[in-house]
N, C-alpha and C positions, 0 to 999 in steps of 0.2 A: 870237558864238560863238568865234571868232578869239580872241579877248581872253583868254575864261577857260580853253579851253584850254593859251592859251600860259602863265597864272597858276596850273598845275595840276601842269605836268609838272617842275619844281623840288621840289614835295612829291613825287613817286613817285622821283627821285633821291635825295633823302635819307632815305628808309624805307629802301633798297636800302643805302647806307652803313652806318647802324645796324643796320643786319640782319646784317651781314657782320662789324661790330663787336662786335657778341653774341658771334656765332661762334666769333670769334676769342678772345672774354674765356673762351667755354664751354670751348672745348677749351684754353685753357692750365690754367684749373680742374680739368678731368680729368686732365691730365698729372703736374697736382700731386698729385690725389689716386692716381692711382694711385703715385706715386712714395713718398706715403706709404703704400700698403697693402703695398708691399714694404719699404721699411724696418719697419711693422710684424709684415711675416712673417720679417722677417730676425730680430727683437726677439723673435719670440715661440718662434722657433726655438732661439735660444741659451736662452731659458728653459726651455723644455723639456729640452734638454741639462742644464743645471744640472738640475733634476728629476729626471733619471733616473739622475745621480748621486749625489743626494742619497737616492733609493731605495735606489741602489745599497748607499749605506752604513748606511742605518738596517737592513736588511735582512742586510746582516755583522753589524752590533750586535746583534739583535736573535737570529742566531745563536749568536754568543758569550755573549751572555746567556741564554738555553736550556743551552749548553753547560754554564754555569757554576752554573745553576740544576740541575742535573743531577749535578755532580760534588757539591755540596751535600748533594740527598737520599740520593745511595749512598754520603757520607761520614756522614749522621748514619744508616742504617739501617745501617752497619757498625758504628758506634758504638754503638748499640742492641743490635746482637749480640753486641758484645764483652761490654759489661756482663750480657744475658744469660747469658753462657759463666762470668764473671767469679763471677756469682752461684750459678750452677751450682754450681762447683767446690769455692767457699765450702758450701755447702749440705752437699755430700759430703765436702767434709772434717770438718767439722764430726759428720756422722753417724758417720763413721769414729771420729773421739773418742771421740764418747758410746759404742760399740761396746766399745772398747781401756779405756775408765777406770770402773771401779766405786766409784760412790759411799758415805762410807763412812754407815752408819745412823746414824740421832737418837741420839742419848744417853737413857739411861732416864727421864729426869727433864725431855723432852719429852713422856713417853706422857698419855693423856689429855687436857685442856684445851686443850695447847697444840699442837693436832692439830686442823682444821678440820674440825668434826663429828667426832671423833674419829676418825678415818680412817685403818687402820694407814699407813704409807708408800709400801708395795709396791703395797699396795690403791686407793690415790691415786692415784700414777702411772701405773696399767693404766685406772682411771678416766679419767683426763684424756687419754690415750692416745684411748681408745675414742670419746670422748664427741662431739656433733656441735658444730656452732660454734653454736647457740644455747644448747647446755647449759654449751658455756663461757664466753659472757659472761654467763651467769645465775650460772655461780658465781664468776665475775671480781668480778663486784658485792659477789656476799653479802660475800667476801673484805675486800675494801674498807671496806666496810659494818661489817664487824665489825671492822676496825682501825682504823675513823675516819675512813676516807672518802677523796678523793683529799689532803685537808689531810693528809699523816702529821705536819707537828708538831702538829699535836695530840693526836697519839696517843699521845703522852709514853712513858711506860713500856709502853705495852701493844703492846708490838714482835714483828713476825711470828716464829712460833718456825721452827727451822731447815727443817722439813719443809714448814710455810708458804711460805717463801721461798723453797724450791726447785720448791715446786708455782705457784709464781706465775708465774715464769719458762718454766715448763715451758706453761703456758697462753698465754703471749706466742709462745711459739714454733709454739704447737699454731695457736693464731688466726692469724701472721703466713703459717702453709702452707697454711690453709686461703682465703687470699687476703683476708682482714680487714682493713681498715687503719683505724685507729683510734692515732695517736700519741697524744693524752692518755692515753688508756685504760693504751696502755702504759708510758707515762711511769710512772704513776703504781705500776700492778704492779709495774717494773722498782725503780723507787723502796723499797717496799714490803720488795721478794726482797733487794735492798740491806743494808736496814738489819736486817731478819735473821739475813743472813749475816754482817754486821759484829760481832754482837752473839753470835754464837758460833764464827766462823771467825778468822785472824791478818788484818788489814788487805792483806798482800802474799798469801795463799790463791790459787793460780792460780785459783779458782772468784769468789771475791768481787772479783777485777782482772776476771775476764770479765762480769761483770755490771757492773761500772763503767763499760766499753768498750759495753754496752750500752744501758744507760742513755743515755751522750753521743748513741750514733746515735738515740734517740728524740728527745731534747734537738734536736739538730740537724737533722731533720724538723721539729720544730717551730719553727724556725726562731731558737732559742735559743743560737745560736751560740759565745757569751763563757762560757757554762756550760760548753756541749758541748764546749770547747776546754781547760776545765780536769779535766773528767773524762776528757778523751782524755789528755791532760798525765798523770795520774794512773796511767793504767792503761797506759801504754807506759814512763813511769818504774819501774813495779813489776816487768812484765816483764820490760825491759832487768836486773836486777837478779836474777831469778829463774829468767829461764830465758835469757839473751843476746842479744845484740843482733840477731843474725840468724835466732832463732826467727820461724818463722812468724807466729805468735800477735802480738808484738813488732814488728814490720815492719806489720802489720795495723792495731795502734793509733797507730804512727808516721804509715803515710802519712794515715790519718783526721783526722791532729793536723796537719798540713802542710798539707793540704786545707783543714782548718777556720781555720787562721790566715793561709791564702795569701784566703782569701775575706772575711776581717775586717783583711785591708789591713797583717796583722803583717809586716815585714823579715824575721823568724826564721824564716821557713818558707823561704827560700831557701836558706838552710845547710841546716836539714832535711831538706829533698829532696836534697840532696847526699849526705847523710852516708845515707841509706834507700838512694839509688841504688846508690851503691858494696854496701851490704848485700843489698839483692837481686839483685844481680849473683852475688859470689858464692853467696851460699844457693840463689838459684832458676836462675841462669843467664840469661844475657842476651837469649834467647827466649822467654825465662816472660810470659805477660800480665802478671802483675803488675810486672815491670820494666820492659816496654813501655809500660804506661802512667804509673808514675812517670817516665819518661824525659820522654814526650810533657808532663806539666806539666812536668817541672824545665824542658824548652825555651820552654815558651810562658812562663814566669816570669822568664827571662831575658831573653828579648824585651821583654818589659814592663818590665823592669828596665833595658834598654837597653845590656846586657849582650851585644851580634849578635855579636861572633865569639866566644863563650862556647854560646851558642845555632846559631850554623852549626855550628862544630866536633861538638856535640850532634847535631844534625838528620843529619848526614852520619852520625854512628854508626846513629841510629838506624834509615835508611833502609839501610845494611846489616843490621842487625839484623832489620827486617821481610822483605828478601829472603832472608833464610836462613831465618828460619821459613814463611815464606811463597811463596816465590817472587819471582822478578823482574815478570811482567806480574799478580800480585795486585792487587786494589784499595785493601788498604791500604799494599801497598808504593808502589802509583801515587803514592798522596793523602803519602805521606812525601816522593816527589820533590818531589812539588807544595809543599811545604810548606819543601824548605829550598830551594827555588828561592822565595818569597815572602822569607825570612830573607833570604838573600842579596841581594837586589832594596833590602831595608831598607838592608840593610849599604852596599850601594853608594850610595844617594842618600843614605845623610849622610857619604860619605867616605872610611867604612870600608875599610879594604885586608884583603880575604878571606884565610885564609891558603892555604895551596898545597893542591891535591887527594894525597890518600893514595892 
């Protein structure tokens, strides 16, 4: 017995080592790992950091882009009123006309045939007046129908007689109040009241120049552009000629033609708008909408032109021109600051040296 226990006690010495060897391996492993879960909360700390700045600033951006998204829609629901008001006034003036000018009657040798349904004139136009928008595109058609249809060359010689023509127009107008839209329809009437009045009126007639100015805005709804640009050409050259350069009427078919060839990529409309600007300045005065808003192209056409201190110097009048009609804290004087501080912004990143404030 002697024997084996003495053969025993060297194995319980050495389990006692290795045990204590473990130990030792176990907790230097813990030490490490803990060493790593603080460097990985150190790690994860700074990330977070980064994260809450990077909230930080999507959350600015994301402001300023609200902000911006904002100045936007009450920039285009001003611009939606303007043209409302714009329309308005057109409207009324326009009524005002017809109120002030007496047209003069057919010539005798109109009466019968050449009277749709033989209808005296007076009796016409109280008709058309009255009638509801169903009854006038029933007789818009017959109209058509009986001069040939929207083809008028082929109507050859059989051309609306004068009372025709003025009732066509009158039906363009009666449909376009009663909220109708239909630009072929009136292409084609306006067409139609045209060649009518050509055919008994003088080519320069203030009545057959307004129907030509007509005509182009149906043309150019329809997106006919190179036409509408030569009938606007047309009927502002007649004007200028008949009644001056700064006739209302005149300034109307101008800026149309400026518009229509600043949109078909013409050089000419830039001069144009110049030469309208100066004209509405004095005629209507440099609070008039309608100067305010040739201003605003002639600048943004400048800009695109790369014309910026042509376009600052602009912007800057204009944004006094809106506070004096407007005020200083108005929306559209805001959106003018806004706007030649954009110019300016241009001007400076390509070099441009602004000139001095007034």
């Amino acid at each position: 017995f002697a024997l084996v226990f003495t053969q025993i006690r060297p194995s319980t010495g050495c389990t006692a080592e290795m045990a204590d060897c473990k130990e030792e391996q176990l907790g230097s492993e813990l030490s490490e790992a803990r060493q790593r879960t603080r460097a990985l909360r150190q790690e994860l700390a700074s990330e977070l950091q980064v994260a809450l700045e990077l909230q930080g600033r999507l959350a600015k951006v994301r402001a300023e882009v609200e902000t911006t998204r904002q100045l936007i829609d009450h920039e285009l629901r001003e611009s939606a009123a303007a043209k409302a008001k714009l329309l308005e006034v057109r409207r009324k003036r326009r009524d005002f006309e017809k109120r002030q000018h007496v047209e003069p009657r057919a010539p005798a040798s109109e009466s019968g045939s050449g009277r749709l349904q033989g209808i005296p004139e007076h009796e016409s136009r109280q008709e058309i007046q009255e009638a509801d928008q169903a009854t006038l595109l029933a007789r818009a058609q017959r109209m058509l129908h009986h001069r040939g249809g929207a083809d008028l060359e082929a109507a050859g010689a059989n051309t609306a007689s004068l009372t025709e023509a003025r009732d066509a127009a009158k039906i363009v107008e009666r449909l376009e109040d009663s909220g109708h839209e239909d630009d072929e329809l009136y292409r084609a009437l306006l067409q139609l009241s045209l060649q009518g009045l050509e055919r008994h009126l003088d080519p320069e007639d203030p009545e057959v120049l307004a129907r030509v100015h007509s005509l182009a805005v149906s043309l150019e709804n329809l997106g006919q552009r190179r036409d509408a640009a030569a009938f606007y050409r047309r009927a502002y050259e007649g004007r200028r000629k008949g009644l001056g350069d700064e006739h209302r009427d005149t300034l109307d078919s101008g800026l149309n033609l400026a518009s229509c060839l600043r949109s078909l990529g013409d050089a000419k409309a830039l001069e144009l708008f110049k030469n309208l600007l100066e004209g509405c300045q004095r005629a209507l005065g440099q609070q008039n909408p309608v100067t305010l808003e040739t201003a605003e192209q002639l600048a943004e056409l400048l800009a695109e032109s790369d014309e910026l201190i042509a376009a600052w110097k602009l912007r800057r009048q204009l944004l006094e021109w809106y506070r004096a009609a407007y005020g200083e804290d108005d929306p559209m004087a805001l959106s003018a600051m806004s706007k030649l501080a954009v110019v300016l912004a241009s001007a400076a990143a390509r070099g441009c040296a602004a000139p001095p404030a007034a």
